[in-house]
C-alpha positions in Angstrom: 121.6 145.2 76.3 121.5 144.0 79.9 119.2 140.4 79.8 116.2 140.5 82.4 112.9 138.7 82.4 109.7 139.5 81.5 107.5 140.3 84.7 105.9 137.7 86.5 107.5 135.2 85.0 110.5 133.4 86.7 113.7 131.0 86.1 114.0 127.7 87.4 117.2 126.3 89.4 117.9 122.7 89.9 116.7 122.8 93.6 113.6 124.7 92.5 112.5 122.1 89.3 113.8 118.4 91.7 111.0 120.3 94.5 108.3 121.0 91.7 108.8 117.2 90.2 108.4 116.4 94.1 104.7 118.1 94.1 103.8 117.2 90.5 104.7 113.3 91.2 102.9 113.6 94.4 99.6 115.2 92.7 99.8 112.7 89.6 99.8 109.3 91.3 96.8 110.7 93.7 95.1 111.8 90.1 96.3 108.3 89.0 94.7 106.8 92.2 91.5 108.2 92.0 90.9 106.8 88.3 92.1 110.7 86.3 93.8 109.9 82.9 96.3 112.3 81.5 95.8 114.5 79.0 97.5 117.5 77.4 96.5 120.3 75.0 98.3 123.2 72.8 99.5 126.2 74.6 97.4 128.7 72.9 93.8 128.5 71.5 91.7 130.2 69.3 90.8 133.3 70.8 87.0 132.8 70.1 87.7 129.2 72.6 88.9 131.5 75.1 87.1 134.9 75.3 83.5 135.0 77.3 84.3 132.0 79.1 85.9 133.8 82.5 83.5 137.0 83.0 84.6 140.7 82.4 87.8 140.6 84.3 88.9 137.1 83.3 88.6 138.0 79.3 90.9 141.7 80.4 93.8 138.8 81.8 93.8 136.7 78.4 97.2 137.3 76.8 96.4 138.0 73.0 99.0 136.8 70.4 99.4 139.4 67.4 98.3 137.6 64.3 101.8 136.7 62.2 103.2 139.0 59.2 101.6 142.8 58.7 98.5 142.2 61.4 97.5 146.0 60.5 97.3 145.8 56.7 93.6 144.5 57.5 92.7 146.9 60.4 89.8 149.5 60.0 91.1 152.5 59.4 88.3 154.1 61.4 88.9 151.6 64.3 92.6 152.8 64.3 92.5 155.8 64.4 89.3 155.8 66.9 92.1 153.8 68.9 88.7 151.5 69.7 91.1 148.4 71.2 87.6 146.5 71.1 87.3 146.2 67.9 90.8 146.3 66.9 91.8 143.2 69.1 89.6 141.1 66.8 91.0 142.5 64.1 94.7 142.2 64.6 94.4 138.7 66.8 92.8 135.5 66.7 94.6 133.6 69.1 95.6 133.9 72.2 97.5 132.0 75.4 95.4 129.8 77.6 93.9 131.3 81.2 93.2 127.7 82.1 93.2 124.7 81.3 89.3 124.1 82.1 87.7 125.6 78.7 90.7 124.2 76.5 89.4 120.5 78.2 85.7 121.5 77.4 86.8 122.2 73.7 88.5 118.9 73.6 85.9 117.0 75.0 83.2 118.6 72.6 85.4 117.9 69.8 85.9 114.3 71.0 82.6 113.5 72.7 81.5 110.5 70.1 85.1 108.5 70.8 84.5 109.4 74.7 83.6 106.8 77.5 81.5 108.9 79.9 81.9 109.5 82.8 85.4 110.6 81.3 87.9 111.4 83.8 91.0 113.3 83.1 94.0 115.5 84.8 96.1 117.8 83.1 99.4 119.8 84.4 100.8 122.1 82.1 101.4 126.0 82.0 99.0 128.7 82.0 98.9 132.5 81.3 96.7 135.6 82.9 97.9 139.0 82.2 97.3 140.0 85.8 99.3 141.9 88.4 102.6 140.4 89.3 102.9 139.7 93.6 103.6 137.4 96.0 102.2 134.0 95.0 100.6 135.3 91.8 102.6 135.2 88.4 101.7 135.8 85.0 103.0 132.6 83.5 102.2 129.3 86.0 101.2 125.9 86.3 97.8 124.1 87.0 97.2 120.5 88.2 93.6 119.6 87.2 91.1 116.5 87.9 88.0 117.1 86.0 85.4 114.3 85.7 82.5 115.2 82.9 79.0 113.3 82.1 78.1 112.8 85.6 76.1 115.0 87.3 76.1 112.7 91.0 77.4 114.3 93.8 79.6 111.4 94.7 81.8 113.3 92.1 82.1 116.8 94.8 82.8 113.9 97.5 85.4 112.2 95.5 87.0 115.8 94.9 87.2 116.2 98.8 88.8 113.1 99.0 91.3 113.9 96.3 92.4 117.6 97.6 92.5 116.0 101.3 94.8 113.1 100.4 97.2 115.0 98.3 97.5 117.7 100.4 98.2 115.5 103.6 101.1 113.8 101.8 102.7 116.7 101.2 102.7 117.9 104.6 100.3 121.1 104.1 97.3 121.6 106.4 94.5 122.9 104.5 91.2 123.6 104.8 88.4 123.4 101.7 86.1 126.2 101.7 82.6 125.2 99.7 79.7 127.0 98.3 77.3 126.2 95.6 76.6 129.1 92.7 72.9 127.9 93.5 73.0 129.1 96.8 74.3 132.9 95.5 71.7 132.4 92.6 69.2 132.3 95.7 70.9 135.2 97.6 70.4 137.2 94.4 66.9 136.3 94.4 66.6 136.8 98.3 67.9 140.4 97.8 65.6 141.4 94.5 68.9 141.4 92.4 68.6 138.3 89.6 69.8 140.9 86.8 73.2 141.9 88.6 74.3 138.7 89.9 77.4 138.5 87.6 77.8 141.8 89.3 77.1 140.5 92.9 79.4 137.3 92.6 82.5 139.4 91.2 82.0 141.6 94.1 81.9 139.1 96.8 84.6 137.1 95.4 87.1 140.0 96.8 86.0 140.2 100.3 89.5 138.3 101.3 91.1 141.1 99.7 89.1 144.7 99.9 87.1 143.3 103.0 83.0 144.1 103.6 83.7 147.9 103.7 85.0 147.1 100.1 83.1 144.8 98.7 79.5 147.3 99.8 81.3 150.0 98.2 81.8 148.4 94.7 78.4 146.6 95.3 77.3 150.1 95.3 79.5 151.2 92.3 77.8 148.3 90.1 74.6 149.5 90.5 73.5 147.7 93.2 70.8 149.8 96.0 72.0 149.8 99.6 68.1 148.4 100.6 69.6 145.1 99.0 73.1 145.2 99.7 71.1 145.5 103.7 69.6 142.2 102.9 72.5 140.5 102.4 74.3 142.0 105.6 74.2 138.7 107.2 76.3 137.0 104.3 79.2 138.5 106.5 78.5 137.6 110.3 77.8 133.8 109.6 79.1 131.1 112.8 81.5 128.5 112.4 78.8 125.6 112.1 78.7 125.3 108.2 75.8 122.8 108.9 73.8 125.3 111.4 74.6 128.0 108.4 72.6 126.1 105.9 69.6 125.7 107.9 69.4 129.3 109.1 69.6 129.8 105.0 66.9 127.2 104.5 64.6 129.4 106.5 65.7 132.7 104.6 65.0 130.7 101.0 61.5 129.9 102.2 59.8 129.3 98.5 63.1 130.6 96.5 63.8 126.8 94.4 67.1 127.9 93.3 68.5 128.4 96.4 67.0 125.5 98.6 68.2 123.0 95.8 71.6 124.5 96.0 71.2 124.2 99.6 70.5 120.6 99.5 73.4 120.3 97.3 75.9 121.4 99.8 73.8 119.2 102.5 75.0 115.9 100.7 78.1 116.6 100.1 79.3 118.1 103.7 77.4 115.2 104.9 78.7 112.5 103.0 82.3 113.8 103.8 81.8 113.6 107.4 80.9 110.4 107.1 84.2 109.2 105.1 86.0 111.0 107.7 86.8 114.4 106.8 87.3 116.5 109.8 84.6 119.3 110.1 87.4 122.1 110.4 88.6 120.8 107.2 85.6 121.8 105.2 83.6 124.9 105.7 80.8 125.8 104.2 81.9 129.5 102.7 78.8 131.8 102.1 80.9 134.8 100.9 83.1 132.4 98.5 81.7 133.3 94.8 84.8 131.9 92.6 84.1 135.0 89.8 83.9 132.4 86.6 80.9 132.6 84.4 80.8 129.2 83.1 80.2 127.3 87.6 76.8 126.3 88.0 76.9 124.5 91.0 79.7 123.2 93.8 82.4 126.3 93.8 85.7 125.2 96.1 89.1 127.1 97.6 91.3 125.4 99.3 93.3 127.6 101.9 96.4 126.8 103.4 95.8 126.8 107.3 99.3 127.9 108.4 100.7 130.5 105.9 99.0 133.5 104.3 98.9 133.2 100.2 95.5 133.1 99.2 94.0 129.9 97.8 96.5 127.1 96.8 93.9 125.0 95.1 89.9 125.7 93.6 87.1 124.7 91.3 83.6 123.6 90.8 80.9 122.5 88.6 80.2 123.6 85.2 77.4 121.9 84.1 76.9 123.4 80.9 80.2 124.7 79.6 80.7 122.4 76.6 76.9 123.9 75.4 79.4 126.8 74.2 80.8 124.6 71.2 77.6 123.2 70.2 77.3 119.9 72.5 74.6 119.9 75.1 74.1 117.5 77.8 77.7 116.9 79.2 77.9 117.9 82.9 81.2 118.7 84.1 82.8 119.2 87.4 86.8 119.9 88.2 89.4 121.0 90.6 92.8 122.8 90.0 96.3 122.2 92.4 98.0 126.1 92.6 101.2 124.4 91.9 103.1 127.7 92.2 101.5 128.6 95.6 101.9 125.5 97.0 105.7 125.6 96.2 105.7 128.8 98.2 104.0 127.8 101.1 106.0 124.3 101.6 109.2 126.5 101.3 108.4 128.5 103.8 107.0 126.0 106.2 110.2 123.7 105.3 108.1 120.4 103.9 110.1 119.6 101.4 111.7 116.3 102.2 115.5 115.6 101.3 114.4 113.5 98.3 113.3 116.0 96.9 116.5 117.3 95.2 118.3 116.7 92.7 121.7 115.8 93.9 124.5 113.4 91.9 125.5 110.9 94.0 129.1 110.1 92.7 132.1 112.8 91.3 134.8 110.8 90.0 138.4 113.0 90.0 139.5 113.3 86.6 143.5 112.0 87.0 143.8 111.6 83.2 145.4 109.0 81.5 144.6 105.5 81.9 142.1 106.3 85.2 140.4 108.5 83.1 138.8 105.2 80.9 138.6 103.0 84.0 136.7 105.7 85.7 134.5 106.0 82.5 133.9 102.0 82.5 132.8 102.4 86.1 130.5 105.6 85.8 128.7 103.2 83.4 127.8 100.7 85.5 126.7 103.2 88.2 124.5 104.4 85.6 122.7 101.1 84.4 122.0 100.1 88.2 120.1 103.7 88.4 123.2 106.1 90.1 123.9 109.1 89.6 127.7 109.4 88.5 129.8 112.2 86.6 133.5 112.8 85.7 135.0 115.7 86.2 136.0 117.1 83.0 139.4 118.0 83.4 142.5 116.7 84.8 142.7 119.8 87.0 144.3 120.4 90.7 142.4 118.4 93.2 141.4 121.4 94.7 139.5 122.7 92.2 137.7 119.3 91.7 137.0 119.0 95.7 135.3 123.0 95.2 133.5 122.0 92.3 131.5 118.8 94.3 131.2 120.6 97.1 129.1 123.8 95.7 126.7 121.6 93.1 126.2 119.7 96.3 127.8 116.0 94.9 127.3 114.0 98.1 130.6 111.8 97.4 133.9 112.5 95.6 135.7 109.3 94.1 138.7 108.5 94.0 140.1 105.7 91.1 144.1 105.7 90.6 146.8 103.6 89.7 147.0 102.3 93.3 143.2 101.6 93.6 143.0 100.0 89.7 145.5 97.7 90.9 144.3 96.3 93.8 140.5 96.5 92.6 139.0 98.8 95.3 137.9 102.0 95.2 138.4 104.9 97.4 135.1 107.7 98.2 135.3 110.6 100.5 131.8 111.4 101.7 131.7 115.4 101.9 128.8 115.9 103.7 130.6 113.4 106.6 133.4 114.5 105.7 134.5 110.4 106.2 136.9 108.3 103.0 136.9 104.9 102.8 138.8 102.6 100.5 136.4 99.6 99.2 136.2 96.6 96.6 135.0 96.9 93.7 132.4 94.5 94.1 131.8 95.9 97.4 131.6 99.3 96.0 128.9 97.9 93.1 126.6 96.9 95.6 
């Protein structure tokens, strides 16, 4: 049987996990910075945690895991033969992967709440699954980097956010810019255009304009039940001007009596306007009327971030959740959180060339295997490279120095080393560095550093 992998999911080389550690290190000491603790959960859940947390298309992506031993002994009969996949699912499986990591940190935190110092602050990279499509820059099995702060509902927490996604994103070399809305502001559209009852329906649609563009997103408007007299209403969501702060007032005027729509307004207000004032440059964060983010559980701030020079979609995203945790019985703990795309943001520093030479993993020492009595000499001083922190290997046979030369030079080994009789006597050491292609004989002490 010839091996392959399972689709969308993807091996790792040694280039490819030294650049990851290089994001991952970068995005935990900003978490660290910014007062985020670590934590980490399993990596599947019950699927009652999971399921009617991410809307109707979210719970069809949930990978379901086949409960252990003869699942169908149980099974309905009727169900089973009705093929009703519904009804069987709950049947046959009651756990399943995690989509995120956002509702498996709600379920911890209501679990946890009475040990809990609130505002609690935590990040949380580990791997995620979403039976979705495999493409370019989206894969079935990935990672997310999250900062989530609940039991604060201030909106220094959506300013501290900005901060966060600007400063880690500016380290690593990647322009970006933040698009912003606030699920008020679509809760007042919905009310502006006479459709409160299909707003789960309005969001999902909206959230695909960067995909199936307005022609699109008015046909399945259309499709969900949705009358073109209100879909005409809401014709200006896509002719809006590049002054996010002139966009909001023109809405102000259009929300004229609608509460849920001027609060979210006012929302958005603070935190564009408090941003500004730390420094963020307007082009960096744009107030988005079309963005919609298509989770149930945001109540308020939504954010993509975007990465200005390549085309992949959003590389980063979140918002605030207010009542999430109300799902497992504890009320009263407002949340809000952001996720890094660590996969995407891989893709788009590769092809933009941003990753910095330290960010491999490369041995720095090969010492040729002579055999013998340079064999254990070599060994001796391979240790002490190691306790002062370099990198050092043997090679492990005493093979022609050909071989050993090919071998350094296609695992990338920036020096080979040289320790024979000759050197051993006279205490010095002899290195060839390949990528100078330069040797140099050295003391020992020299050599040691």
């Amino acid at each position: 049987m010839k091996p392959s992998l399972a689709k969308g999911t993807r091996d790792f080389t040694a280039l490819e996990v030294a650049r990851r550690r290089y994001i991952i290190n970068t995005l935990q000491k900003n978490f660290e910075l910014f007062g985020f603790q670590p934590l980490e959960t399993p990596s599947f859940e019950n699927l009652s945690t999971l399921t009617g947390k991410y809307g109707e298309e979210g719970d069809r992506l949930i990978f379901k895991i086949l409960n252990s031993g003869d699942y169908t002994s149980k099974v309905n009969q009727e169900d089973w033969e009705n093929k009703n996949h519904q009804k069987l699912t709950s049947q046959i499986s009651d756990k399943a992967l995690r989509y995120d990591l956002t509702v498996p940190f709600a379920r911890f935190v209501a679990m946890n709440h009475n040990q809990l110092t609130f505002p609690f602050k935590r990040y949380q990279i580990q791997p995620v699954w979403r039976a979705d499509r495999p493409q370019k820059g989206r894969f079935r099995e990935f990672y997310q980097c999250d900062a989530d702060v609940v039991g604060s509902e201030s909106l220094l927490q959506e300013v501290d956010l900005v901060q966060l996604y600007l400063k880690s994103f500016a380290e690593l070399g990647v322009s970006v810019t933040i698009h912003i809305n606030n699920r008020k502001i679509l809760s007042g559209l919905a009310e502006f255009a006479g459709i409160t009852d299909k707003l789960i329906d309005f969001t999902v649609a909206l959230d695909k304009l960067d995909k199936i563009g307005k022609d699109g997103v008015v046909k399945e408007l259309l499709e969900r039940g949705i009358a073109q007299e209100s879909i005409d209403k809401l014709d200006f969501l896509f002719n809006q001007s590049d002054d996010s702060l002139e966009n909001l007032l023109q809405l102000k005027e259009k929300f004229t009596g609608n509460e849920a729509g001027l609060k979210g307004v006012e929302e958005l207000e603070f935190v564009i306007t408090q941003s500004l004032n730390l420094g963020v440059d307007i082009q960096n964060l744009v107030f988005d009327i079309t963005l919609a983010r298509g989770l149930d559980y945001y109540t308020g701030a939504i954010f993509e971030v975007k990465a200005d020079e390549v085309q992949m979609g959003s590389i980063g995203g979140g918002g605030r959740y207010d009542n999430l945790t109300e799902v497992f019985g504890v009320k009263n703990i407002p949340g809000i959180g952001i996720s890094f795309g660590l996969d995407r943001i891989y893709l788009v520093m590769e092809e933009l060339g941003l990753f910095p030479e330290e960010a491999t993993s490369k041995v720095e020492f090969l010492f040729a295997n002579f055999g013998g009595n340079e064999t254990v000499e070599a060994l001796k001083l391979i240790r002490q490279l190691r306790e002062k922190g370099i990198s050092a290997e043997m090679y492990p046979e005493a093979a022609k120095i050909g071989k050993q030369f090919t071998y350094a030079e296609k695992k990338g080994i920036k020096n080979l080393v040289f320790l024979g009789e000759e050197e051993i006597k006279n205490g010095t050491v002899t290195y060839k560095d390949l990528e100078a292609g330069e040797q140099k004989t050295v003391s020992l002490e020299e050599f040691l550093g």
